[in-house]
C-alpha positions as CSV (number, residue, x, y, z in Angstrom):
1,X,-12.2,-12.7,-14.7
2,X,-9.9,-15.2,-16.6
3,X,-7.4,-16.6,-13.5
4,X,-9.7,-17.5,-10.9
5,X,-7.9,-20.8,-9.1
6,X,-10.4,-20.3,-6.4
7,X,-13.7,-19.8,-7.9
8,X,-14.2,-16.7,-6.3
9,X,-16.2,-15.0,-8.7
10,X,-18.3,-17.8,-9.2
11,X,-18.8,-18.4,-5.3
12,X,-19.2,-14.7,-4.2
13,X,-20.1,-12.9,-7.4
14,X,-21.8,-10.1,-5.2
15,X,-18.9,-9.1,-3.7
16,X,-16.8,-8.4,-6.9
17,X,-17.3,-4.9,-7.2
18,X,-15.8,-4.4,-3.9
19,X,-12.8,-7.2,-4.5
20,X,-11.8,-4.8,-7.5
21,X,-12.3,-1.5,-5.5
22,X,-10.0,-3.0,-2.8
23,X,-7.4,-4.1,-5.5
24,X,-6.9,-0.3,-7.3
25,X,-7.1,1.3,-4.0
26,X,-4.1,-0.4,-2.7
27,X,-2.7,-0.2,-6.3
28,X,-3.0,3.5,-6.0
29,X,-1.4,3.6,-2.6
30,X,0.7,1.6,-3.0
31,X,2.1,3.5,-6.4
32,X,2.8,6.9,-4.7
33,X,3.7,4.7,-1.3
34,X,6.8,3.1,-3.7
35,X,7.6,6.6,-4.8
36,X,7.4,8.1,-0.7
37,X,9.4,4.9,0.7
38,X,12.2,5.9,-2.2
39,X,12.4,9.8,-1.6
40,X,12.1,9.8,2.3
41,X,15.6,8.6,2.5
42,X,16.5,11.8,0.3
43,X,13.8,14.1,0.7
44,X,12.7,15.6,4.6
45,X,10.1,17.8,5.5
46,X,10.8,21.2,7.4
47,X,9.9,20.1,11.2
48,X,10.5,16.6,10.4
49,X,13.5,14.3,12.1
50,X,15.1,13.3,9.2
51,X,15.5,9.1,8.8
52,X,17.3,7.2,6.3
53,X,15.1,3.8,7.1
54,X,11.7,4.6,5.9
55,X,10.0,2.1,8.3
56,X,11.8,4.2,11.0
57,X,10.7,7.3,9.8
58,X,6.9,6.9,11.9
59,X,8.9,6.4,15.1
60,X,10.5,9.9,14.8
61,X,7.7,12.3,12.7
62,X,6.2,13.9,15.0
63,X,2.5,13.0,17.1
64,X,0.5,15.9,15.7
65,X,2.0,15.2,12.1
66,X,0.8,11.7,12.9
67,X,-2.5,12.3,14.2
68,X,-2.7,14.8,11.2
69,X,-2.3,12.0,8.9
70,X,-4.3,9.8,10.2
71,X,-7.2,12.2,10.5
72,X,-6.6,13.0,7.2
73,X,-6.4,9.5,5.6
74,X,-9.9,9.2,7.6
75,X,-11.8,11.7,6.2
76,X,-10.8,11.0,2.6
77,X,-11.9,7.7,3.3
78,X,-15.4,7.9,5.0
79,X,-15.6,11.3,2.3
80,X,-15.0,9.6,-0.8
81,X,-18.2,6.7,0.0
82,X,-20.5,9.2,1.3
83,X,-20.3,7.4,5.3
84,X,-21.0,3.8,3.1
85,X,-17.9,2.1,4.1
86,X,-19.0,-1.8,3.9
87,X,-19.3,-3.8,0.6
88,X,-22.9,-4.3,1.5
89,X,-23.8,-1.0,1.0
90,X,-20.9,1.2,-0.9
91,X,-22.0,0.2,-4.4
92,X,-25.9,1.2,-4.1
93,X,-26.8,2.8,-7.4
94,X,-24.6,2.6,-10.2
95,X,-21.4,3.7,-9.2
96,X,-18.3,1.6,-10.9
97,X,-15.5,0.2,-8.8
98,X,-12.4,2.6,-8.5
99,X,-14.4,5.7,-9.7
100,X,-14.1,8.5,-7.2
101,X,-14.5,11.1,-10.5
102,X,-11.4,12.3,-9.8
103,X,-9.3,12.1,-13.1
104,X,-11.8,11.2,-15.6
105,X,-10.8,14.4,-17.7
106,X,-8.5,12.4,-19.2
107,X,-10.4,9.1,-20.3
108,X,-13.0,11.9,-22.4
109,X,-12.3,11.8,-26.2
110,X,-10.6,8.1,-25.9
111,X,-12.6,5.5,-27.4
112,X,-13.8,2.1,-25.4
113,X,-10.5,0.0,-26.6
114,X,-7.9,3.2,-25.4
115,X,-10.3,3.6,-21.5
116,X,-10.0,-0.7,-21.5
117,X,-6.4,-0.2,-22.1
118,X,-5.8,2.8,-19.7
119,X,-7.8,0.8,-17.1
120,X,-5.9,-2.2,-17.3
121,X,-2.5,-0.3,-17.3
122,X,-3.6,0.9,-14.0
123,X,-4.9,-2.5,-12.4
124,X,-1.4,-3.9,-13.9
125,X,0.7,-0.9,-12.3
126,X,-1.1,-1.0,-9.3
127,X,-0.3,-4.7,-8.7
128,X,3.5,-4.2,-9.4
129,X,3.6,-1.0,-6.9
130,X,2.0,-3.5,-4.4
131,X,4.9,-6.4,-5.0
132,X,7.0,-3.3,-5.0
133,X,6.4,-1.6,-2.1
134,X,6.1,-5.1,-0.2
135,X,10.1,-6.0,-1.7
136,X,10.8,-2.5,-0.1
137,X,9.7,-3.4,3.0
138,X,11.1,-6.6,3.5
139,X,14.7,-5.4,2.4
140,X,14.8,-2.8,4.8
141,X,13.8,-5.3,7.3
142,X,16.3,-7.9,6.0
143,X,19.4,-5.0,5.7
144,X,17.8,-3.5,9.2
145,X,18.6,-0.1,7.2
146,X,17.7,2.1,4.4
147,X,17.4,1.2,1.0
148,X,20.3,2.2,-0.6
149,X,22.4,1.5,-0.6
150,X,21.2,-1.8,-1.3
151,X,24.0,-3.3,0.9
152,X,24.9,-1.0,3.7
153,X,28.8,-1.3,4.8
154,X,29.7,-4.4,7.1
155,X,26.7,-5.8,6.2
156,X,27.0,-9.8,6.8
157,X,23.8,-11.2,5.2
158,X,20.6,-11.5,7.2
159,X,20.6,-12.6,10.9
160,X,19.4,-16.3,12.3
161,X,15.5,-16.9,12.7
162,X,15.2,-15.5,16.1
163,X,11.6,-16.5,17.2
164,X,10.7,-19.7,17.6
165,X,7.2,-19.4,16.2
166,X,5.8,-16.2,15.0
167,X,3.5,-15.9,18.1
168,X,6.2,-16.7,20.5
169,X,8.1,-13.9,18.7
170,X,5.5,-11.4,19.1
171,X,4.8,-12.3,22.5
172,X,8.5,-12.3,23.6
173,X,8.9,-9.5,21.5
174,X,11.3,-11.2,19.1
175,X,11.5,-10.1,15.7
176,X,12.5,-12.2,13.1
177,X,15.9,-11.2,13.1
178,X,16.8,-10.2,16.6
179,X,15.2,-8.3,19.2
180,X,12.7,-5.9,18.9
């Protein structure tokens, strides 16, 4: 670990392994999340309400779909550790950081330097989905609409700073640009 302002590998080395599992897992949600928040202004499923604004879109799917999800993301969760779920116990034996065996077909016949460079295309593209997704986010918060277009019509610029603190928002129910 080369950039390490914080000395966190040197102060908790024994909870690297499950700093780096952390960091491709959201990578690789956060790489097909970028591709979903982009495609669900286009793209509906049959049964589903469709919504232009992705962050709206969990207000109008519907509960079962939901629960569905959830129930889903759940299993493959608690599934994919065997029921090991802390960092205390998830990397008993050998197993490496990010390896759920699912895709390793095509790492066989690569030599060390090509699986190094695969890897790190993956930790690199996983951060940039993460920035990504996050710039996603915050400009349909900002716009208070979809993403494209990246300006809706009569758009004025974002509104003033609502909340005066970002408890006192919460509790007032204030959001940062108006009410909630």
């Amino acid at each position: 670990y080369e950039w390490d302002p914080l000395q966190i590998s040197s102060k908790y080395p024994q909870h690297l392994p499950w700093y780096r599992e952390a960091e491709l897992k959201h990578g690789r949600v956060c790489m097909v999340a970028t591709v979903g928040f982009f495609s669900q202004q286009y793209i509906t499923f049959p049964g589903f309400e469709p919504s232009p604004d992705a962050l709206q879109a969990v207000y109008v799917a519907p509960p079962g779909a939901m629960a569905a999800l959830l129930f889903l993301a759940g299993y493959i969760e608690s599934a994919s550790y065997g029921g090991k779920l802390t960092m205390l116990d998830m990397f008993e034996g050998d197993r490496v950081p990010g390896d759920f065996n699912f895709g390793a077909g095509f790492l066989k016949g690569k030599s060390d330097k090509e699986v190094y460079d695969m890897k790190l295309k993956e930790l690199n593209n996983g951060r940039l989905a993460m920035l990504a997704f996050a710039g996603m986010v915050h400009h349909n918060i900002v716009v208070k609409g979809p993403l494209f277009p990246l300006f809706p019509d009569g758009w004025t610029g974002p509104g003033p700073w609502a909340a005066t603190s970002m408890q006192g928002g919460i509790n007032e129910g204030v959001g940062m640009f108006g009410n909630v």
